[in-house]
C-alpha positions as CSV (number, residue, x, y, z in Angstrom):
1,X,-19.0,1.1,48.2
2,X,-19.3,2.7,44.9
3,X,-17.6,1.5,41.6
4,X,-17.5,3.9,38.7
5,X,-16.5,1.6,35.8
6,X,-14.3,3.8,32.8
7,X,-11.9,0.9,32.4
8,X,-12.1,-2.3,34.4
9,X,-8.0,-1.4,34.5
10,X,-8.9,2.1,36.0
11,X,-11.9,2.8,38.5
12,X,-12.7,5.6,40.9
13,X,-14.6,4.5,44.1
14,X,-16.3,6.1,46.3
15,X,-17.4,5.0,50.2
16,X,-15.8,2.3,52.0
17,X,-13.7,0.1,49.9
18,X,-15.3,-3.7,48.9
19,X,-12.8,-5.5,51.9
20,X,-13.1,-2.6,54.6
21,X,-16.6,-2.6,55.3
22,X,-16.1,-5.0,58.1
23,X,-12.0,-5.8,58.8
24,X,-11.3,-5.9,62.3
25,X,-8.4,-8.3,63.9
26,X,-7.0,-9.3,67.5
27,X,-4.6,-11.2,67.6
28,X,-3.7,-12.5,71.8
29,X,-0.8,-14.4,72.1
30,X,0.8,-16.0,74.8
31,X,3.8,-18.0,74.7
32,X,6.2,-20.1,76.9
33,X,9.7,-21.2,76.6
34,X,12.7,-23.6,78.1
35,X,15.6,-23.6,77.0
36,X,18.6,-25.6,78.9
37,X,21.8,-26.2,77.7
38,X,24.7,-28.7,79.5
39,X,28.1,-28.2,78.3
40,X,30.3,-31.9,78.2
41,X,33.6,-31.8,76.7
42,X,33.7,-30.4,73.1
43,X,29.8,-31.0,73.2
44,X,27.6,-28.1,73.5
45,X,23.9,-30.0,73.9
46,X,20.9,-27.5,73.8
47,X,17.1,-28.7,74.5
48,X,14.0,-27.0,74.6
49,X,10.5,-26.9,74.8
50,X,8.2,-24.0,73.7
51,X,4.1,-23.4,73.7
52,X,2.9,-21.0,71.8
53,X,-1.2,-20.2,71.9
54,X,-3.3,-17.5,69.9
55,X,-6.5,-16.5,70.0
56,X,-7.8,-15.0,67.4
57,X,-10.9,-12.7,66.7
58,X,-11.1,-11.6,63.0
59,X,-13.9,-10.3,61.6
60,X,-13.5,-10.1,57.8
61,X,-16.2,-10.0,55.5
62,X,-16.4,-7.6,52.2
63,X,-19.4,-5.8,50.9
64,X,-21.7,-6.1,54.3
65,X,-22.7,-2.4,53.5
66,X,-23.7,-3.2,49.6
67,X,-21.1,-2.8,46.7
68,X,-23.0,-1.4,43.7
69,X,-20.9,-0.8,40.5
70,X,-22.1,1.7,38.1
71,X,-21.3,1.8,34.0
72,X,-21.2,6.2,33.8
73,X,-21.2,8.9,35.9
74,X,-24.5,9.4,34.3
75,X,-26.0,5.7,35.3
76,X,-24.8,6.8,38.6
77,X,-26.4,10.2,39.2
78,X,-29.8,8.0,37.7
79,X,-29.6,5.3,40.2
80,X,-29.4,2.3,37.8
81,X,-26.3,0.0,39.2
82,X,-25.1,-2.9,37.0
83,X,-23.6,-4.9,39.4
84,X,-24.0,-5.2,43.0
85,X,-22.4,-7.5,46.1
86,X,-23.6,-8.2,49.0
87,X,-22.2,-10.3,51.9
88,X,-23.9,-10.5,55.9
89,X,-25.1,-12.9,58.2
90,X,-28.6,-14.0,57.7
91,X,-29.6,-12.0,61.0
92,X,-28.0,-9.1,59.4
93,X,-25.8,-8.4,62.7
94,X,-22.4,-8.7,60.7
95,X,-20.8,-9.7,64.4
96,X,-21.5,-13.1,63.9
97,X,-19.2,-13.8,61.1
98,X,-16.4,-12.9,63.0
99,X,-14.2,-15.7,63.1
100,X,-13.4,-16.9,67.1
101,X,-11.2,-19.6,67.9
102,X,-7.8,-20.4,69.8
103,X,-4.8,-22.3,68.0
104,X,-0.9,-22.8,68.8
105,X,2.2,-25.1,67.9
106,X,3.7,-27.2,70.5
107,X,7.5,-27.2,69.8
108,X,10.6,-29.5,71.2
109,X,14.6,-29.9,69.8
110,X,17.6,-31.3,70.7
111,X,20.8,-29.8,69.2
112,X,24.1,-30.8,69.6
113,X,27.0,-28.5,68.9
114,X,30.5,-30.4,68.4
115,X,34.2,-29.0,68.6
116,X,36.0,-31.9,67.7
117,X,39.0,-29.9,66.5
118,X,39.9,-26.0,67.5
119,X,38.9,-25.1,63.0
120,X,35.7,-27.1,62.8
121,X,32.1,-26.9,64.3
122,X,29.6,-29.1,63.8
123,X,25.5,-29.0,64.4
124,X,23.1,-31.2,64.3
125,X,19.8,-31.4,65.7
126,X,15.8,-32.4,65.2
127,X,12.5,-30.0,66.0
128,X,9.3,-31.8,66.7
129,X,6.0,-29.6,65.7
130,X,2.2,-29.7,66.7
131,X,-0.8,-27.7,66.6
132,X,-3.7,-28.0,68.7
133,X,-7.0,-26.2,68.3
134,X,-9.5,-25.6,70.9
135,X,-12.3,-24.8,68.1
136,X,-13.7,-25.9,64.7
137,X,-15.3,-24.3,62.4
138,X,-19.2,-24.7,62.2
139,X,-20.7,-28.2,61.1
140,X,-22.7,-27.1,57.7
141,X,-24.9,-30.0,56.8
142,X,-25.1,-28.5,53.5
143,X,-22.1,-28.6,52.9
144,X,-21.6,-32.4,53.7
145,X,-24.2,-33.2,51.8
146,X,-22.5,-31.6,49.0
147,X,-19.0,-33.2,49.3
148,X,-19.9,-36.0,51.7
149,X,-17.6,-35.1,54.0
150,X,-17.2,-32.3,56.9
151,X,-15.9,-28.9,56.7
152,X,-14.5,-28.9,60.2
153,X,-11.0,-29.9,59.7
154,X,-8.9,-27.1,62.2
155,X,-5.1,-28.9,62.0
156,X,-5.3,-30.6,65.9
157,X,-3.0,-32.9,66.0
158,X,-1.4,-32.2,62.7
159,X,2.4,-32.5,63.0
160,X,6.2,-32.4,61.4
161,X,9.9,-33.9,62.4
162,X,12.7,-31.1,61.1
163,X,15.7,-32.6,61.3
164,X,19.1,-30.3,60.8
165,X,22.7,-30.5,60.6
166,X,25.5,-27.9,59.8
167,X,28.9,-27.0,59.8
168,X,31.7,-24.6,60.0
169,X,35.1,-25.2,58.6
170,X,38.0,-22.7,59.5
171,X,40.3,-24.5,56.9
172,X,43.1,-21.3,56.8
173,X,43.5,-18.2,59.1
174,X,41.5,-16.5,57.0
175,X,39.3,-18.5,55.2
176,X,35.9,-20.0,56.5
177,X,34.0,-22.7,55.1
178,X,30.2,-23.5,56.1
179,X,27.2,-24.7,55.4
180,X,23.9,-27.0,56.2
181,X,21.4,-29.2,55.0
182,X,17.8,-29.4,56.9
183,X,14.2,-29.1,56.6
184,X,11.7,-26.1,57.7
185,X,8.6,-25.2,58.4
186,X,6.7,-22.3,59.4
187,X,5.2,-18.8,58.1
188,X,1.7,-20.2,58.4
189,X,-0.6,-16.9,58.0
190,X,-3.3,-17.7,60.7
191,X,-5.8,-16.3,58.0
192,X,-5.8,-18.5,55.8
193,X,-6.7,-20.9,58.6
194,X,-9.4,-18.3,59.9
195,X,-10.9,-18.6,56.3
196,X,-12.4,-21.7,57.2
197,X,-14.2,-20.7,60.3
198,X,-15.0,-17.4,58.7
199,X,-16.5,-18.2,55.8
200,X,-18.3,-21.9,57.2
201,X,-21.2,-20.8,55.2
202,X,-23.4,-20.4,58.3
203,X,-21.7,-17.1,59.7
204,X,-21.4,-15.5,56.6
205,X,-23.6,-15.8,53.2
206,X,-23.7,-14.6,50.1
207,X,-26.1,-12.8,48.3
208,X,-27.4,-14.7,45.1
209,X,-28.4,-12.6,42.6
210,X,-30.6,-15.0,40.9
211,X,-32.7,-15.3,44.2
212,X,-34.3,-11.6,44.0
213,X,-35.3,-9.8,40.5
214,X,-32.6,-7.6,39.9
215,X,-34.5,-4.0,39.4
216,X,-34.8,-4.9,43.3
217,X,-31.2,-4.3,43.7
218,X,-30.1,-2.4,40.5
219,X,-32.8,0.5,40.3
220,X,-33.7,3.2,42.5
221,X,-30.2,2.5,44.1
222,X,-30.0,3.6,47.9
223,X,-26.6,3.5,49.2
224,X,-27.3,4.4,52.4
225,X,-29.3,1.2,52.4
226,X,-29.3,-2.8,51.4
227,X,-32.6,-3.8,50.1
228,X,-34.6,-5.7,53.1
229,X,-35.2,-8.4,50.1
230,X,-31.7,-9.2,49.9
231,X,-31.3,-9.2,52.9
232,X,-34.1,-11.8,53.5
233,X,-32.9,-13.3,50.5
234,X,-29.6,-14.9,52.5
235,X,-29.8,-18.6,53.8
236,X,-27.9,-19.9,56.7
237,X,-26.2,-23.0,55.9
238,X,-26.2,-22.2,52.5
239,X,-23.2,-19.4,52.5
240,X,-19.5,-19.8,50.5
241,X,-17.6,-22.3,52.3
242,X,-13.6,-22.5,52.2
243,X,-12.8,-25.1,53.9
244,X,-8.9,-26.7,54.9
245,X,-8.7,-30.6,53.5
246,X,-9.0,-33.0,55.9
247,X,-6.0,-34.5,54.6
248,X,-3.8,-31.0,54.7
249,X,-0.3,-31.7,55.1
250,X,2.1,-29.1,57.2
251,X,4.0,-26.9,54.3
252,X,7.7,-27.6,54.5
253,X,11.3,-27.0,52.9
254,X,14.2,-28.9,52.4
255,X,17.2,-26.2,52.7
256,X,20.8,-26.6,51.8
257,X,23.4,-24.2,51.7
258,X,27.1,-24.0,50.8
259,X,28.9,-20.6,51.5
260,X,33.0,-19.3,51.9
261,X,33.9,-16.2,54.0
262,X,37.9,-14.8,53.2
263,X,39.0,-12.4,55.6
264,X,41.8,-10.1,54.2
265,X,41.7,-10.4,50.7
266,X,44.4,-9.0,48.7
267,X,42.8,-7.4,45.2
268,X,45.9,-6.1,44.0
269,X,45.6,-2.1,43.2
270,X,42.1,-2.0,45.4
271,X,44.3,-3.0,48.1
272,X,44.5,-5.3,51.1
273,X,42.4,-6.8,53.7
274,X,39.3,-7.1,52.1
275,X,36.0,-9.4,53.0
276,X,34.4,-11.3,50.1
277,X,31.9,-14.1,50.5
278,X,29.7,-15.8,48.5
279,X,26.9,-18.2,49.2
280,X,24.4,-20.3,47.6
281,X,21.3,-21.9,49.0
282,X,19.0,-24.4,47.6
283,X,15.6,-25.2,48.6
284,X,12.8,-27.7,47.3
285,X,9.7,-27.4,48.6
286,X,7.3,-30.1,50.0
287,X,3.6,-29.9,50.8
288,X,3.3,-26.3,49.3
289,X,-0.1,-25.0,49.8
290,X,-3.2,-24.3,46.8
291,X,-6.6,-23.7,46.3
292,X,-9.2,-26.1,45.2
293,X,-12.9,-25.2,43.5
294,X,-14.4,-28.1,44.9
295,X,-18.1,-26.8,43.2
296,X,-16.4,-27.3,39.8
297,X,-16.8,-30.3,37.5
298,X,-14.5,-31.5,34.6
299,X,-17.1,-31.3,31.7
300,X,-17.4,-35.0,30.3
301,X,-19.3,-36.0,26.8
302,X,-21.6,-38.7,26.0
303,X,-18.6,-41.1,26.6
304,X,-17.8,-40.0,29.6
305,X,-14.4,-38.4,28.8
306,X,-12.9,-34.9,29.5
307,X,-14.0,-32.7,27.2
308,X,-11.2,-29.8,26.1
309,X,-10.7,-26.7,24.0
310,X,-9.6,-27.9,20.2
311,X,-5.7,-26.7,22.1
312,X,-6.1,-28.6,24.5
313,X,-7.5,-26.8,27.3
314,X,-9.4,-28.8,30.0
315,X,-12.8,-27.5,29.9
316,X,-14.8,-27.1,33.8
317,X,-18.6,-26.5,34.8
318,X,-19.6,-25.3,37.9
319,X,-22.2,-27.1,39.4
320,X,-24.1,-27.5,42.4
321,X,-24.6,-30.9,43.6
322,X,-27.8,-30.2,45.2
323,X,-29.7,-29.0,42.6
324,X,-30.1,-32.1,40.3
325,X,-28.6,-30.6,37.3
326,X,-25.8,-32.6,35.3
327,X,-23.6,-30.2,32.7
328,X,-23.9,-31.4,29.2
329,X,-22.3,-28.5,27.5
330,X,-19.9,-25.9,27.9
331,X,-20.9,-23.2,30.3
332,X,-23.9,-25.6,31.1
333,X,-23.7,-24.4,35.1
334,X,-27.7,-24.1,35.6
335,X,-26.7,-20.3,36.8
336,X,-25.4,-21.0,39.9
337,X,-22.8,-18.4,41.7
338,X,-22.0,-20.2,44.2
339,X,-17.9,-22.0,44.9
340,X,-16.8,-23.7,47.7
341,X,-12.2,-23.4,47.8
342,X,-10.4,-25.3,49.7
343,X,-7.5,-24.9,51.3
344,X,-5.2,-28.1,50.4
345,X,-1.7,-29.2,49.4
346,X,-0.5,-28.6,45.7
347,X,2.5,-28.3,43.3
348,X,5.8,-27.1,44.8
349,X,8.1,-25.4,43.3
350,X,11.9,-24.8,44.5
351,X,14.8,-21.8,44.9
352,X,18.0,-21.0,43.9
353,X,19.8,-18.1,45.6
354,X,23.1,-16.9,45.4
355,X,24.6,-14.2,47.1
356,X,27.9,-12.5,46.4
357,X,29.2,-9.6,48.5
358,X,32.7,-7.6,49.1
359,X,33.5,-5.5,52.0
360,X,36.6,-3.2,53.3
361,X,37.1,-0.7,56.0
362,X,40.5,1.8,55.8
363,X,41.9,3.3,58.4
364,X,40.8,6.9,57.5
365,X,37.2,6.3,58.3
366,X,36.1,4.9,54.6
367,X,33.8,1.8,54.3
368,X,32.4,0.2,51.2
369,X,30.1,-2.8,50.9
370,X,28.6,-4.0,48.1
371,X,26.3,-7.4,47.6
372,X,24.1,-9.1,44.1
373,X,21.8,-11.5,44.7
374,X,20.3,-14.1,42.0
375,X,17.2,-15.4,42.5
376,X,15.5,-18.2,40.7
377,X,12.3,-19.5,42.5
378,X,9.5,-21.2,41.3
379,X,5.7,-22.1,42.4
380,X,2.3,-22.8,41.6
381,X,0.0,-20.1,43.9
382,X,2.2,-17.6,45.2
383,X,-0.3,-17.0,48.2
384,X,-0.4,-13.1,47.9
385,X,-3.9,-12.9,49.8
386,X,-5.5,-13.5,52.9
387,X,-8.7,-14.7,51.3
388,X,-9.1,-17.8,49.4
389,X,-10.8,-16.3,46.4
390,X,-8.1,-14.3,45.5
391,X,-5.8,-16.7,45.9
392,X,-7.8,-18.9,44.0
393,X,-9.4,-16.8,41.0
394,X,-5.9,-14.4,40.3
395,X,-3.5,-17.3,39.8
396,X,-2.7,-17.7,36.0
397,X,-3.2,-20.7,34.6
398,X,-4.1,-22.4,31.6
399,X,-5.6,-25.4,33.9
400,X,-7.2,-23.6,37.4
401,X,-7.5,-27.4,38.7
402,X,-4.3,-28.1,37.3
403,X,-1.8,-24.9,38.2
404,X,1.9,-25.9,37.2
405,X,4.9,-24.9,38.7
406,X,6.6,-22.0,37.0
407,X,8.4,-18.9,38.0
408,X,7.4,-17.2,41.3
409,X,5.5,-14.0,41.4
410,X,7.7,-12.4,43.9
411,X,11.5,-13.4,42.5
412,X,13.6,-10.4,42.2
413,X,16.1,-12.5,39.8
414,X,18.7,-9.7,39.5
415,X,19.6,-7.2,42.7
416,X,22.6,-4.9,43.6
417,X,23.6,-3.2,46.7
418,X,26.4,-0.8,47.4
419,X,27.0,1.5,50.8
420,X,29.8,3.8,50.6
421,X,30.5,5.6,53.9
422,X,32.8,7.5,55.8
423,X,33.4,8.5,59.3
424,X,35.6,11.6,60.7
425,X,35.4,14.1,63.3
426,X,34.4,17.7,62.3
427,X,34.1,18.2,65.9
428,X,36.8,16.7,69.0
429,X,35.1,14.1,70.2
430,X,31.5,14.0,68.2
431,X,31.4,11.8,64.9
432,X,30.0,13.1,61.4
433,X,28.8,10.2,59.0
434,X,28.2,10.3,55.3
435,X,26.3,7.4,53.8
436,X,25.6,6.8,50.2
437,X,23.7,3.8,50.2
438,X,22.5,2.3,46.3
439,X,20.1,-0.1,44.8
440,X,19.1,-1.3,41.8
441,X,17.3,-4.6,41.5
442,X,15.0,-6.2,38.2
443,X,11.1,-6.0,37.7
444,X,9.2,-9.0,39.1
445,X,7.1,-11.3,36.5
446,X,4.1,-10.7,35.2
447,X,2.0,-12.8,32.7
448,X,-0.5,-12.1,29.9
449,X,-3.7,-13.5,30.2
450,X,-7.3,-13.6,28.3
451,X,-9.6,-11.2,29.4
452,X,-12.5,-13.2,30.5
453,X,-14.1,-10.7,33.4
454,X,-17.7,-12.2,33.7
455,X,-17.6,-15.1,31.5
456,X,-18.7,-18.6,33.1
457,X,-17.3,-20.1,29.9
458,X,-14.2,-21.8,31.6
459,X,-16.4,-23.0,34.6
460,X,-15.9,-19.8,37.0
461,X,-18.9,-19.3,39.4
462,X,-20.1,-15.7,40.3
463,X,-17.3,-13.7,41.4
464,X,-14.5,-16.3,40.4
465,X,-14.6,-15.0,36.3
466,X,-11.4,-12.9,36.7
467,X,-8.7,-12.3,33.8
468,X,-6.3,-14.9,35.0
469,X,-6.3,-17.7,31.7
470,X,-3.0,-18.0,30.1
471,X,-3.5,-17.7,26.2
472,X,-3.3,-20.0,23.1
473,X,-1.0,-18.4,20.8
474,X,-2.5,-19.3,17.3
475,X,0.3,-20.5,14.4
476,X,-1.4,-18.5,11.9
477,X,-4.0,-17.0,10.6
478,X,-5.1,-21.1,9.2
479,X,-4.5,-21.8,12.7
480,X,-8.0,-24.0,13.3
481,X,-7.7,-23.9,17.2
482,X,-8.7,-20.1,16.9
483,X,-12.1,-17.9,15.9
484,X,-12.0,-14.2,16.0
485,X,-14.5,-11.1,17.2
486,X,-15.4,-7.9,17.3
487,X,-13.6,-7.0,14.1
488,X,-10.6,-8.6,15.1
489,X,-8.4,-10.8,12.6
490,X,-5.0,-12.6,13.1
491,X,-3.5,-10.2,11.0
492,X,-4.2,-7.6,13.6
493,X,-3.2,-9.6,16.1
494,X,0.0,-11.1,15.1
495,X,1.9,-7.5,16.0
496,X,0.4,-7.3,19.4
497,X,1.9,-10.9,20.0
498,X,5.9,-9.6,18.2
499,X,5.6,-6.8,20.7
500,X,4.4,-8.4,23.7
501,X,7.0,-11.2,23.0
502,X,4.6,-14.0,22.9
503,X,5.0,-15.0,19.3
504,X,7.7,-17.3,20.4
505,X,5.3,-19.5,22.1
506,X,2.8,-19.7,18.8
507,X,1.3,-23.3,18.9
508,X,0.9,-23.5,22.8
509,X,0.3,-21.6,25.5
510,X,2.0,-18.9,27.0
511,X,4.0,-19.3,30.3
512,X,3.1,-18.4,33.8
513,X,4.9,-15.6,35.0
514,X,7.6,-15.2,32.4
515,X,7.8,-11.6,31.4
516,X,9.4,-9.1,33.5
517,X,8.7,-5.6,35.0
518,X,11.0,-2.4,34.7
519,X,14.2,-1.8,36.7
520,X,14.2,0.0,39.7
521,X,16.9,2.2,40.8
522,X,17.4,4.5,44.2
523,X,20.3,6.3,45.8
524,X,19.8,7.6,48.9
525,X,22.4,9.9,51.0
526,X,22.5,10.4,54.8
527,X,24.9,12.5,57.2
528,X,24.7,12.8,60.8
529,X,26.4,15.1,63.3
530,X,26.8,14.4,67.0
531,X,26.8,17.4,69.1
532,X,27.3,17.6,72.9
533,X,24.7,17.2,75.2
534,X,23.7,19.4,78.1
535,X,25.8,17.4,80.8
536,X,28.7,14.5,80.3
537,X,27.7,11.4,78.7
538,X,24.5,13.4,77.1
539,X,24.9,13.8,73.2
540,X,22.5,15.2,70.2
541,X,22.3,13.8,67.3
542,X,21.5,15.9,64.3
543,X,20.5,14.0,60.8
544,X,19.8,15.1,57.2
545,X,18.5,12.5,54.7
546,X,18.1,12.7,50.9
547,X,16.0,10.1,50.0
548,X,16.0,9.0,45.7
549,X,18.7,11.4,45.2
550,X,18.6,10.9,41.7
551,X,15.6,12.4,41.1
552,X,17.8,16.0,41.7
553,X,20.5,14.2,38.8
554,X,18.4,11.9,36.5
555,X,14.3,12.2,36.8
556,X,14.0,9.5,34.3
557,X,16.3,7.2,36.0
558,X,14.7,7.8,39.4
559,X,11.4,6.5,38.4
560,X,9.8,3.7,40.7
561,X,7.4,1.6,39.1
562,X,5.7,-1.7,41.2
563,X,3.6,-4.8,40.2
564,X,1.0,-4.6,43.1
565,X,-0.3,-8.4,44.3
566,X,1.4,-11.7,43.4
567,X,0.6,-12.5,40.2
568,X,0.5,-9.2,38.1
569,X,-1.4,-10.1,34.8
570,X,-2.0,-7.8,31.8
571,X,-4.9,-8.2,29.4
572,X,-4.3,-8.6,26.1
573,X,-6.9,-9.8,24.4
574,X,-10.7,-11.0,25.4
575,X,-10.9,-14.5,25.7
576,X,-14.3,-17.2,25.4
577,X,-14.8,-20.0,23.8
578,X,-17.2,-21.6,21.4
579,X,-19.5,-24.0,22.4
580,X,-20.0,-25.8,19.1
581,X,-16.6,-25.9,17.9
582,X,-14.7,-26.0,21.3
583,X,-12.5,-23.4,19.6
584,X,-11.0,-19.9,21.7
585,X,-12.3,-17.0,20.2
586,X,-10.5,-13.7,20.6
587,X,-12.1,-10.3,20.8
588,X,-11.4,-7.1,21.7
589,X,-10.7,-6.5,25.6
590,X,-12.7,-4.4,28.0
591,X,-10.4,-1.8,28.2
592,X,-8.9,-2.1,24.8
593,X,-5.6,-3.7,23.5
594,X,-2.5,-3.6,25.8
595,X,0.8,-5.1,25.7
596,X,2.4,-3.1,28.2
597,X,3.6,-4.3,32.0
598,X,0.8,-4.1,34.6
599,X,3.6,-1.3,37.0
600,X,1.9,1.2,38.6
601,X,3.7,4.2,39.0
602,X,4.8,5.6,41.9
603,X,5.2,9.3,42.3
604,X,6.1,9.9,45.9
605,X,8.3,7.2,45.5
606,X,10.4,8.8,42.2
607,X,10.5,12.4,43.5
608,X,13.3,13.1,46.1
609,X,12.5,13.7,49.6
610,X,14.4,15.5,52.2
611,X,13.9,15.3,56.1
612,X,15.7,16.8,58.8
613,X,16.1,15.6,62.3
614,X,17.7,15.7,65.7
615,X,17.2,13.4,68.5
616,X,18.6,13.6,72.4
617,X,20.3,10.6,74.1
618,X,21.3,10.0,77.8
């Protein structure tokens, strides 16, 4: 893969993307269930057992063909690279990091649902989980000898109790009360699991730059071809490791939920028999899942105690056991690229969701639904990846050991729906549909963060230094927490902070997560036509659909603009810190000064679209 680097915010490529070079997955799974129920009185009682077993071959490993990134088009067309990646097995056969292993849940409940009177329905119940493994990742001695203790963990044995209980009150003819209280688990990617016999640093190592001169692997670039000294260059047992924690607790929820259903609502002048419900559900998570950087080291001084930015920021230093090198200093890490993340348990954050929604169907053929939904979730990682690294390295933070709970990265905290439809007969016998169905729902958070691509300065390792640190807004230009670069002053900077919005937070840092995206809107329109068929009982179907039908009324309106990944950052300003004073210093970014949301705009998605159809049923 090439990397032509105009803007770090903007790149062409060319070749096989960085994560595609070798991305291959099979997924067998074979599952068992029994289910019995025994009906006793006004006791329902359901039991069950059920065995669930994957095995899984995934072969993931980025940049096994060479990633080179060049700083021109005319850099490029002269061969000179200034960056390059390089991931294999030490054999070079990239088949051997495939990841190769077998691992299900098994699962048991009891449920018991009582009738004691003809309006109210009562369930309660418990759900026993465990999964078993049939393989570990790799032993790597290195590794233990690093951490003093084994990167084998694979979750045998590792189990949970969920109990539940619910309930359903008919408390008038046409009024329903329900709700529930219980705990849940589940939604467990299998990659994050297959990280840690992927990447057991046997299978799969990295290339160190440091280990070969770099005109080896920046001049005289060959794409078709990885220099045979990097490629002698990599070390079995001496690869990226991301291990799970021995100790890694099974992610759960604690879910309760209140919610009233009326069936035929009078709303005066809108008429009779209408269906409104609304419903709010709490949840707190337990157990929620983060990454560690176990190869990074709270800097300490001479008195052994943390050593921080003058605001307050904890200050790291990566560093390799193994090489007999103790930081002293800020960015003291001996040049070493190498991290080691572990899968383990963190911060957990918790969700509030309420749902309104009104309904009515007339007589004539007319339908109209309409639902909002408020959302108000919080986390620490929102887990947007299958690799560790990027869960790990694009997770804003002011402490990455340390990441609080704030808003989540996918909360949609405003959304409404509406579906107007109506049914006739244009034909005896053969229905025609009309369905305008509408949405319009807030832009997910984003955060602004320093723009620290390459620096070691906060303790990142090789590929880790990625624009993720949430900034110190300074008081003022006295403000003695803060130095400046590259021409820049506080004067200059204080209007990019009033129109980004982070003035408010001057004198600490700015907040995870707490700046929001566009709205998107989208009105869609679909008829259908039944038609006979060639014999009885036969029918077509013809369709017509108008998708973003606003685009024909309102192009502005119509737009569609998306925050890609789970925690969308912008850059604001360059961020690095100075060694003497312990002070930030702020520069001029990479890609130059921006306040505006990280969207991405999508045109197919904001023109309109129009597709015809027909389809045959017997």
């Amino acid at each position: 893969m090439v990397k032509l680097v105009s803007k770090r915010v903007k790149q062409p490529y060319i070749g096989p993307d960085y994560s595609s070079q070798a991305n291959e997955l099979q997924n067998d799974t074979t599952q068992f269930q029994f289910n019995a129920e025994y009906l006793k009185g006004d006791h329902l009682i359901q039991a069950g057992y059920d065995y669930t077993s994957v095995d899984v071959y995934n072969l993931f490993a980025e940049a096994t063909l060479g990633a080179w990134e060049f700083d021109s088009i005319e850099d490029f067309r002269n061969q000179v690279a200034s960056g390059f990646e390089y991931k294999n097995h030490p054999s070079g056969n990239v088949d051997n990091v495939a990841a190769i292993f077998t691992q299900g849940t098994h699962s048991i409940y009891l449920q018991d649902t009582w009738t004691p009177t003809w309006d109210l329905e009562i369930t309660y119940g418990v759900r026993y989980e465990q999964i078993f493994a049939d393989n570990q990742p790799r032993l790597n001695d290195r590794f233990v000898q690093r951490y003093q203790f084994a990167n084998t963990e694979n979750l045998d044995g590792v189990d949970i109790i969920l109990p539940r209980v619910g309930f359903k009150w008919n408390f008038a003819d046409d009024m329903t009360l329900r709700g529930g209280v219980g705990k849940y688990s589940g939604g467990r990617p299998n990659v994050w699991i297959s990280n840690a016999y992927t990447n057991d640093g046997i299978g799969a190592v990295n290339f160190d730059p440091s280990s070969v001169d770099s005109s080896v692997y920046l001049e005289n670039v060959d794409l078709a071809n990885v220099p045979q000294e990097v490629v002698d260059s990599l070390v079995a047992g001496d690869g990226i490791v991301t291990p799970i924690d021995p100790n890694f607790e099974l992610p759960s929820e604690w879910r309760s939920s209140l919610a009233i259903d009326w069936n035929g609502a009078d709303l005066g002048y809108l008429g009779e028999d209408w269906f409104l419900s609304a419903e709010f559900i709490y949840g707190k998570k337990q157990d929620d899942v983060a990454w560690t950087d176990l190869s990074r080291r709270t800097l300490l001084d001479e008195n052994g105690n943390p050593v921080t930015t003058s605001a307050g920021r904890p200050i790291y230093v990566a560093d390799d056991p193994l090489d007999n090198h103790v930081p002293s200093e800020i960015g003291d890490d001996n040049g070493i690229s190498r991290y080691d993340l572990m899968l383990t348990n963190g911060r957990s954050g918790d969700s509030k969701i309420l749902t309104l929604t009104a309904g009515k169907a007339w007589d004539n053929g007319l339908s109209f639904n309409t639902s909002y939904t408020h959302q108000d979730v919080t986390e620490a990682f929102a887990g947007g990846s299958s690799t560790a690294w990027s869960n790990y390295r694009y997770t804003p933070t002011v402490d990455a050991e340390n990441v609080l709970v704030n808003t989540a990265g996918y909360e949609v905290e405003h959304r409404f729906v509406a579906n107007l439809s109506y049914t006739t007969q244009l034909m005896d016998g053969y229905d025609s549909s009309f369905t305008l169905f509408w949405e319009r729902y807030s832009g997910r958070p984003y955060s602004y963060v320093l723009d620290t691509y390459g620096n070691s300065v906060f303790g990142d390792a090789g590929n880790l230094a990625r624009p993720r640190y949430l900034p110190y807004i300074p008081t003022g230009p006295d403000d003695s927490n803060v130095e400046y670069t590259d021409g820049l002053t506080y004067e200059q900077l204080l209007p990019l902070l009033q129109e980004a919005g982070l003035d408010q937070y001057a004198g600490g840092f700015a907040p995870m997560n707490e700046f929001r995206g566009p709205w998107n809107t989208t009105l869609d329109f679909n008829y259908t036509q039944e038609l006979p068929g060639f014999m009885d009982e036969h029918k077509f179907t013809l369709f017509f659909d108008v998708r973003n039908i606003l685009a024909l009324i309102d192009e502005d309106s119509a737009q569609q603009h998306y925050l890609f990944n789970g925690s969308p950052t912008t850059q604001f300003v360059k961020g690095d810190i100075n060694p003497e004073t312990g002070n930030v210093v702020y520069g001029r970014p990479y890609a130059g000064y921006d306040t505006s949301a990280p969207t991405s705009y999508l045109p197919e998605r904001s023109t309109w679209q129009a597709k015809i159809g027909i389809r045959y049923t017997f």
